[in-house]
C-alpha positions, 0 to 999 in steps of 0.5 A, spaced: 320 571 593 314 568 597 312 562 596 306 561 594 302 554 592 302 552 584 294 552 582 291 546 581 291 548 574 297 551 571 297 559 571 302 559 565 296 558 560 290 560 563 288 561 557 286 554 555 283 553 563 277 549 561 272 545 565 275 538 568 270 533 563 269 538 558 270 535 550 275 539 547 273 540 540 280 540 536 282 533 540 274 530 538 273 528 546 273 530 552 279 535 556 285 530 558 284 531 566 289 535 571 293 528 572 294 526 564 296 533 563 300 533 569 303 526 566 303 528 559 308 535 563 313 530 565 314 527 560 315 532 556 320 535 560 324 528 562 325 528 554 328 535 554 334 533 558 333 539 562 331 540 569 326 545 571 325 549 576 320 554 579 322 559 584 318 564 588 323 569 589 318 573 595 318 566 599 326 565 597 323 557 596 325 553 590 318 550 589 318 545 584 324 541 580 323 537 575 322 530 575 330 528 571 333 532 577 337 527 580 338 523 573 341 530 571 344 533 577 344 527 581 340 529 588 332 528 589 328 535 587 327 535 596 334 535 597 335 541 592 328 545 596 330 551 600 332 557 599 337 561 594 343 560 598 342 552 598 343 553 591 349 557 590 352 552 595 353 549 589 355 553 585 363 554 584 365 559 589 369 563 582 362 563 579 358 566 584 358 573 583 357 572 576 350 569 578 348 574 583 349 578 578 345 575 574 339 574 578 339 581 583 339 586 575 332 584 573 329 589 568 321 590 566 326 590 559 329 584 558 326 579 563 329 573 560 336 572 563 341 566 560 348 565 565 353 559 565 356 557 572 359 551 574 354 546 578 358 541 583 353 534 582 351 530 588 358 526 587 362 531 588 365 533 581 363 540 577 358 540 571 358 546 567 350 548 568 346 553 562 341 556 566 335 560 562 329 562 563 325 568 565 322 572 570 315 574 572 315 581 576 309 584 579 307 590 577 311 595 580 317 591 577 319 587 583 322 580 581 316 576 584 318 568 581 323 566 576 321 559 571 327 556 568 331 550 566 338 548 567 342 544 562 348 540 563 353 543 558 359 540 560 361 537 554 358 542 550 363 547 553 369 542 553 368 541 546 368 547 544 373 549 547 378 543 544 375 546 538 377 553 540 383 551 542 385 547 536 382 552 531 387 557 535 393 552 535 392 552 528 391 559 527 398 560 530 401 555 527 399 557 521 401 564 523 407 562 526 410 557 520 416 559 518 413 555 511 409 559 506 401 557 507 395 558 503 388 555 502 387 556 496 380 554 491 380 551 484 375 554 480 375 550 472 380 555 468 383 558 474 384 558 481 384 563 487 388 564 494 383 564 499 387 565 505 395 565 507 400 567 512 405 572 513 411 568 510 407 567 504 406 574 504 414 574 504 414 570 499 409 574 494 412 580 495 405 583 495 400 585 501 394 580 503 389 586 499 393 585 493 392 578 493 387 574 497 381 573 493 385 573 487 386 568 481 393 566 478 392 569 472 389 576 475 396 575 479 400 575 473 402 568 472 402 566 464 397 561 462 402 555 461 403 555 469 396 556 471 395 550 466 400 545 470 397 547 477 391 545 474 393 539 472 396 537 479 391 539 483 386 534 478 391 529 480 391 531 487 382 530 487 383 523 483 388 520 488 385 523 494 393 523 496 397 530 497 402 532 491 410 533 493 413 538 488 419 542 488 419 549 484 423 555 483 422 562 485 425 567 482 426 573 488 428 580 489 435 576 492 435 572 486 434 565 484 430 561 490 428 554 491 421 551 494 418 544 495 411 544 494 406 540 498 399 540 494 393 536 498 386 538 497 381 540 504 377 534 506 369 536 509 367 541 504 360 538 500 359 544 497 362 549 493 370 549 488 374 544 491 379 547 496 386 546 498 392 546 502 399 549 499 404 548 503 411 552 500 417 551 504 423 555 502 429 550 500 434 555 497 438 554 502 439 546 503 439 546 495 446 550 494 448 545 499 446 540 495 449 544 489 455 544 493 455 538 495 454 535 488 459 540 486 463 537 491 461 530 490 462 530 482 469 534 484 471 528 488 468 523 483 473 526 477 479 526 482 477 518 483 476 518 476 483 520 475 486 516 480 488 509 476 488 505 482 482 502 483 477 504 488 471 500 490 466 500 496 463 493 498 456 492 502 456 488 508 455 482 502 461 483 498 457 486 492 460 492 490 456 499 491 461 505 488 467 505 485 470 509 481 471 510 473 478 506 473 474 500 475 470 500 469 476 501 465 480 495 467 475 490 467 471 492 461 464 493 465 459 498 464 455 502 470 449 497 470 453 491 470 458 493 476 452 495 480 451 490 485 456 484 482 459 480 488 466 482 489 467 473 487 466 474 480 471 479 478 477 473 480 477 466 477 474 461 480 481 458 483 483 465 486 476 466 490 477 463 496 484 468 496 479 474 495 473 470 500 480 470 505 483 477 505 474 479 506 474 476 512 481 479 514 479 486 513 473 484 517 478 481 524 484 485 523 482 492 521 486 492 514 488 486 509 493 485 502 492 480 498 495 479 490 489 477 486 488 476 478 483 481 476 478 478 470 477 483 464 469 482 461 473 478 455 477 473 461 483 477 461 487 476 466 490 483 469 494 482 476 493 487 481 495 487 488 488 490 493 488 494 500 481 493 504 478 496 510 472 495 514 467 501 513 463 502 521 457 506 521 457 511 528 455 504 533 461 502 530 457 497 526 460 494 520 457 497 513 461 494 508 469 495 506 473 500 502 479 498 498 484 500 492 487 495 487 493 496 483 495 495 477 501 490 478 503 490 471 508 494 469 510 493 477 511 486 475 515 487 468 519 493 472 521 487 477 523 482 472 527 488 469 530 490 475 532 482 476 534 482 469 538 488 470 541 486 477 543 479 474 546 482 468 549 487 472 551 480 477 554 476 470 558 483 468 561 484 476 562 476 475 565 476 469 569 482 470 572 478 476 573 473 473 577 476 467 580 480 472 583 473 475 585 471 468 592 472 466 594 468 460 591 473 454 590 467 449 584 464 455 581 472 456 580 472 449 577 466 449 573 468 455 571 476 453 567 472 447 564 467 450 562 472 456 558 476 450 555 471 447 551 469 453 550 477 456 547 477 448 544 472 446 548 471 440 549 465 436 556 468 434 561 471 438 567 474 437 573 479 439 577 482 434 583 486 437 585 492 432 593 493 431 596 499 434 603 501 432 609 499 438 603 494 440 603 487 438 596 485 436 592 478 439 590 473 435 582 474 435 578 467 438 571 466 436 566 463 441 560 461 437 554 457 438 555 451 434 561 451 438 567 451 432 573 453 435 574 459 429 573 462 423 576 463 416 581 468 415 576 471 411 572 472 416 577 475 420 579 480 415 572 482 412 570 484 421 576 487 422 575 491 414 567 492 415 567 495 423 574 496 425 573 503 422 567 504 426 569 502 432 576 506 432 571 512 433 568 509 438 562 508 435 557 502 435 554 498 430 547 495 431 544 492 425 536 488 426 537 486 418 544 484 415 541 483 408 538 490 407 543 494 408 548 495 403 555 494 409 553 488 411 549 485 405 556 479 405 555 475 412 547 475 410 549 472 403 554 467 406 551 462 410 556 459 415 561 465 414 559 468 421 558 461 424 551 461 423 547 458 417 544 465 415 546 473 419 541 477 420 541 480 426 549 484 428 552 488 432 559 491 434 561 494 440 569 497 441 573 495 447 577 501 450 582 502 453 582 507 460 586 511 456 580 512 451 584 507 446 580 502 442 582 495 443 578 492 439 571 489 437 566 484 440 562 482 433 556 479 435 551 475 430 545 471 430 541 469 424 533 472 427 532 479 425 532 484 431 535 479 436 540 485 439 536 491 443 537 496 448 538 491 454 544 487 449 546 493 448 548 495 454 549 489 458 555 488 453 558 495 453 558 493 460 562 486 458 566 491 454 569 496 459 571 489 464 574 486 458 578 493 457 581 493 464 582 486 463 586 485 457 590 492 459 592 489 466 594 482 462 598 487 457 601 490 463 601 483 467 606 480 461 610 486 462 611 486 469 612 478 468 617 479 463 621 484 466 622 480 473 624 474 469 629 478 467 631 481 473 631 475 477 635 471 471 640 477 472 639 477 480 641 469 479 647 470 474 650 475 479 650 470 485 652 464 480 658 469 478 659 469 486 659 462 487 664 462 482 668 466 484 667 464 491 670 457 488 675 459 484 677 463 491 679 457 494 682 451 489 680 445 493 674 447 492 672 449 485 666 446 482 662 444 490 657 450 489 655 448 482 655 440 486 652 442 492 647 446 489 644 441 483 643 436 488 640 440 494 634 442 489 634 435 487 632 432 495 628 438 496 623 437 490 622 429 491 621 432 499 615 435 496 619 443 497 613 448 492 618 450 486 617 458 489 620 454 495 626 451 491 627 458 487 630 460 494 634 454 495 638 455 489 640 461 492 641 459 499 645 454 496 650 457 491 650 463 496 652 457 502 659 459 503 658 467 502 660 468 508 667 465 508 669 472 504 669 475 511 675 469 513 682 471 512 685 467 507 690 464 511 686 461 515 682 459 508 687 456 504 691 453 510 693 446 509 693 443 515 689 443 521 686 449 524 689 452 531 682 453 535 683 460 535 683 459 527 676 455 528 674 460 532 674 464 525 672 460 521 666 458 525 664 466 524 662 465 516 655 463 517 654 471 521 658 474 516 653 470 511 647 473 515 650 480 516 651 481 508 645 478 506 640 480 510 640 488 508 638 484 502 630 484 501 631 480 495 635 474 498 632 473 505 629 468 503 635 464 501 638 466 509 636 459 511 642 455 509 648 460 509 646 462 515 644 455 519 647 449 514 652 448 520 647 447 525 647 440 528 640 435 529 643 435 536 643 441 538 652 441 538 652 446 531 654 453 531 653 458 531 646 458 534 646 451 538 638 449 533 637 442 534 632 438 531 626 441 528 629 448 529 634 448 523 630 451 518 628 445 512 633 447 507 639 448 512 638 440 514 637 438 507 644 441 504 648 439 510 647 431 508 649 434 500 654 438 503 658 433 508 657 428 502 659 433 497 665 434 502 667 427 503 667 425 496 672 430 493 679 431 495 680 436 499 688 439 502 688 436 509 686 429 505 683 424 499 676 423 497 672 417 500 669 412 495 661 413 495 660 406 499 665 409 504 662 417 504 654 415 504 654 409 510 659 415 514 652 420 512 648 414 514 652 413 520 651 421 523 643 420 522 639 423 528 647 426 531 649 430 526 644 430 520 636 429 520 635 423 520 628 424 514 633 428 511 638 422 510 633 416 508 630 421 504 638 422 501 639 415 501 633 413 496 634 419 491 641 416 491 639 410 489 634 413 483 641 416 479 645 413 474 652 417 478 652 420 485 657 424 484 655 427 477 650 433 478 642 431 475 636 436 474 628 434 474 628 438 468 633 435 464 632 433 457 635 426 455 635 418 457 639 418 465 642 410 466 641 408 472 646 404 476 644 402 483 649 404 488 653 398 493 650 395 499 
């Protein structure tokens, strides 16, 4: 391009070139003059918000810039003059070629030419720049000059590539969505499926050619279902807000369910009304809720099942779940229970226990608590109640789960038990006390009264049944009113009535006396049974281990239905004590009776010994029997236990057993013995001890034949004891026996009087004899009518006392 001067008249519309001055016709004036038209250019171009440009191609100048230049591009139109390499300075350096290859391929064909390219403005940014315009070639087709305009398209172009990028992110979600789209148009009977994704052609099952532009009812679908949607999607036009729905599918796969989502397509003036449809495939998480309600329902039924109570509180102790054994102990319904405060199943007096265990389980981890469970109707159900906090994933407290328990039958099962443990107690108590009972009139007496208590019974009774060789024992009665028996009547009509029975072992249980015929008699009698009217009986047999009955405890009470099982078997229990019992008192009577007579035979034997021990020595006769009474005597006013004095009585009739060992030469000499001879006679307490020992039954009884010599100082034989060494007994027969010997003859000399024998006694007091032993002689002395007669404690008759002399 060559630059050439613009004409003073512009050259792009020579045709309206008038004369300057000249009236133009149409405007009814004068022609505007070169300045007003150029003012007039100006403004024109100025509200286009477009900068022109003239370029002489020839001379390679810009020529001309519009006025908006530097408002647009942000440099003065003579900072842009110059040649084209000015101007594609300013060009992006990825858009220049783009431009010369615009501006260098002018054809006599198209000599308009449009390109975009990014400008760097004056600051330093880039702006999008449109450039259009055309070109003027000579005639031989060269480019001559090039008229145009550059608009800042800046915005333009971004705001159409953030809608292309939008409607190309929606294009691919909506492509990619796993969800089944559609657009679809209401029409007024019917609607059709303008556009939808690949997913919902998975759903339809059908190609997009055989279902885009198609109505619901060309598809298939029955009117009914066509009707419902048009009524949903009239909703959704009236709320202006989207409708959620869920719907299921019947697939090649089977059944399937989907959520809806309906919301209609703002931004349309004209036309049906258009909506989005929005259909996600649930099939999956609807079978795992399936499962899970399956599953939740499972887990319902089985807490239903389980009588304890379960429960779940919230973090202000109202109840949120429970399970169906909840409702049944309380009496509530569903909607009644749903949100109660846990305070208000339990008395007033017992919330503070509930409010206490609440805040345990919180503080602790755990807590137990007894409480009384109020039904709707105020009953009150005791029931013992485990809880636990509930904690969210934080550890955050939610709320508390807990079970309670039905302490009902636990509680009567307890006192049951106690019951059964006490009676079980009475029965062991009562058997050991039986068992140390000896006397058969106080069993008896104590199997009856036992019974009465174990029962409950008014009348109590033991009637024992004759057995042959057996004596029978008398029945005692032991009854409320506390009589101490019964009519003999009533003794032969129990006896008449159960006896039969009871020999087979069977027992009797009546709750009403007067409608059965066999014991219609005690209810007609009042008092025959102790009791003002029998109307409840019972008879249970007593046997023996050996499998015999024994007898029969009868028991009586005048309300009906007194006795049941628990009476029952506490006083079977009673039964098989008293049997062992009255066996053992049979047995024990036996063996008292067969050792009394053992021991009254043993007793005759070493009575015959004595008596022939003094018929052995003549001087001597009677001593024995002397000795013996009057030792008894001392020892019992001594204090001696009558076990103990059995013993002495054998000692001393058996003192001088020993003396068979002595010759009797030396025995029966009447004169002094040589010291030889003394030496034999000195021997018979050994030879006592050596008989008598192999003896179990006469052990006991060795102390005075084998120690009555033995003297307080110690100068006895044959062992030297002294003091308190010599057994008891020794030193009380020593004192009888040297009295005994002192006042009856014997063959070396006379007897001594009484006041002569008792002060020598006297007188050998701590030497020869204990001196306790010889006061306590002296006062039993002074207590008798003859100290030289024999006298028993047991003795029958008056006694003449005589007091001894001084």
């Amino acid at each position: 391009m060559s630059p050439i001067e613009p004409p003073s008249e512009p050259k792009i519309h020579p045709a309206r070139a008038s004369n300057p001055g000249e009236e133009d016709p149409k405007c009814g004036r004068g022609r505007p003059t070169s300045a007003e038209l150029a003012n007039r250019y100006e403004l024109a171009i100025r509200a286009t918000g477009q900068v022109f440009y003239f370029w002489d191609a020839e001379l390679d100048q810009i020529l001309k810039l519009g006025p908006n230049c530097e408002e647009i591009l942000g440099y003065r139109p003579e900072e842009l003059a110059g040649g084209l390499d000015r101007w594609i300075g300013l060009i992006h350096p990825d858009d220049r070629a783009g431009f010369l290859a615009v501006v260098t391929s002018p054809t006599k064909s198209d000599t308009s030419y449009r390109s975009q390219y990014r400008l760097r403005h004056k600051s330093g940014r880039y702006l999008i720049a449109r450039d259009e315009g055309r070109y003027l070639l000579n005639a031989s087709g060269m480019l001559v000059q090039a008229v145009g305009f550059i608009t800042d398209v800046t915005e333009q172009v971004r705001a159409d590539e953030r809608r292309r990028h939008r409607e190309s992110t929606l294009l691919s979600f909506f492509n990619a969505a796993p969800e089944s789209l559609f657009v679809t148009e209401m029409l007024d009977d019917d609607i059709r499926i303008l556009s939808m994704n690949p997913a919902a052609v998975g759903l339809m099952g059908r190609s997009e050619e055989k279902v885009l532009n198609h109505t619901m009812a060309q598809l298939g679908y029955p009117r009914s279902d066509i009707e419902l949607w048009l009524g949903r999607y009239r909703e959704c036009i009236r709320t202006g807000r989207p409708g959620c729905y869920e719907l299921s599918h019947e697939t090649a796969s089977g059944a399937g369910w989907f959520t809806v989502t309906l919301a209609p397509i703002p931004g349309l003036s004209a036309g049906p009304p258009r909506f989005g449809f929005i259909a996600e495939d649930v099939t999956a998480r609807k079978l795992a809720e399936i499962e899970l309600q399956a599953a939740a329902l499972e887990r319902q039924q089985i807490m239903d099942a389980i009588p304890d109570i379960l429960y779940v509180l919230d973090r202000e102790s109202r109840l949120v779940s429970w399970n169906l054994s909840l409702e049944r102990a309380t009496g509530w319904t569903a909607e009644e229970l749903r949100g109660r405060p846990a305070a208000e199943f339990f008395p007033p007096e017992e919330r503070s226990i509930v409010a206490d265990g609440i805040a345990r389980t919180v503080s602790d981890g755990r807590a137990m608590i007894e409480a009384t469970l109020l039904r709707r109707d105020e009953t009150p159900i005791p029931y013992h109640f485990v809880s636990a906090p509930l904690l969210d994933s934080g550890g955050n407290l939610v709320g508390l789960a807990g079970i309670g328990r039905d302490m009902t039958e636990r509680r009567a099962l307890d006192r049951a038990l106690r019951e059964q443990a006490e009676a079980v107690e009475t029965i062991n108590r009562v058997g050991l006390s039986l068992a140390a009972e000896h006397d058969s009139e106080a069993l008896v007496r104590s199997i009856s009264e036992a019974s009465r208590s174990l029962s409950g019974a008014r009348f109590a009774a033991y009637f024992p049944l004759e057995h042959a060789g057996r004596p029978p024992l008398a029945p005692h009665v032991c009854a409320a009113a506390g009589r101490p028996g019964v009519p003999r009547l009533c003794v032969c009509l129990c006896v008449e009535l159960f006896g039969p029975v009871l020999r087979r072992s069977e027992i009797i249980r009546v709750d009403d006396a007067e409608a059965d015929p066999r014991f219609r008699r005690f209810a007609a009698e009042p008092g025959l049974l102790g009791c003002a009217g029998v109307a409840s009986l019972m008879a249970v047999p007593v046997k023996s281990l050996g499998g015999e009955v024994l007898g029969g405890l009868v028991l009586a009470h005048e309300r009906l239905g007194v006795f049941d099982e628990r009476a029952e078997r506490l006083v079977c229990g009673l039964a098989a004590q008293a049997a062992v019992a009255l066996d053992n008192s049979r047995l024990l009577e036996g063996l008292r009776e067969s050792r009394a007579e053992v021991e009254a035979a043993y007793d005759e034997t070493i009575a015959g010994w004595a008596r022939a021990l003094d018929l052995r020595d003549h001087e001597t006769e009677g001593h024995s029997r002397r000795v013996t009474d009057l030792t008894i005597r001392l020892a019992d006013a001594m204090g001696m236990s009558r076990e103990d004095l059995v013993h002495v009585r054998r000692g001393a009739l058996l003192h001088d057993i020993g003396k068979m060992g002595v010759p009797d030469g030396i025995l029966r000499k009447p004169g002094p013995l040589e010291d030889a001879e003394w030496e034999i006679m000195k021997r018979h307490p050994a030879y006592a001890f050596e008989m008598l020992r192999p003896i179990s039954f006469l052990c006991r009884a060795l102390d005075i034949p084998y120690s009555h010599h033995e003297r307080w100082d110690g100068g006895g034989y044959p062992r030297g004891l002294r003091g308190s060494q010599i057994p008891l007994a020794a030193r009380i027969f020593a004192v009888v026996d040297l009295y005994d010997a002192l006042t009856h003859d014997r063959p070396y000399r006379s007897a001594w009087p009484a006041e002569r024998a008792l002060s020598h006694v006297q007188s050998l007091s701590g030497t020869h004899l204990d001196p306790t032993v010889v006061s306590a002689f002296l006062r039993l002395l002074n207590e008798r009518a003859d100290p030289a007669q024999p006298a028993y404690r047991n003795s029958s008759g008056p006694r003449p006392r005589q007091c001894l002399p001084k």
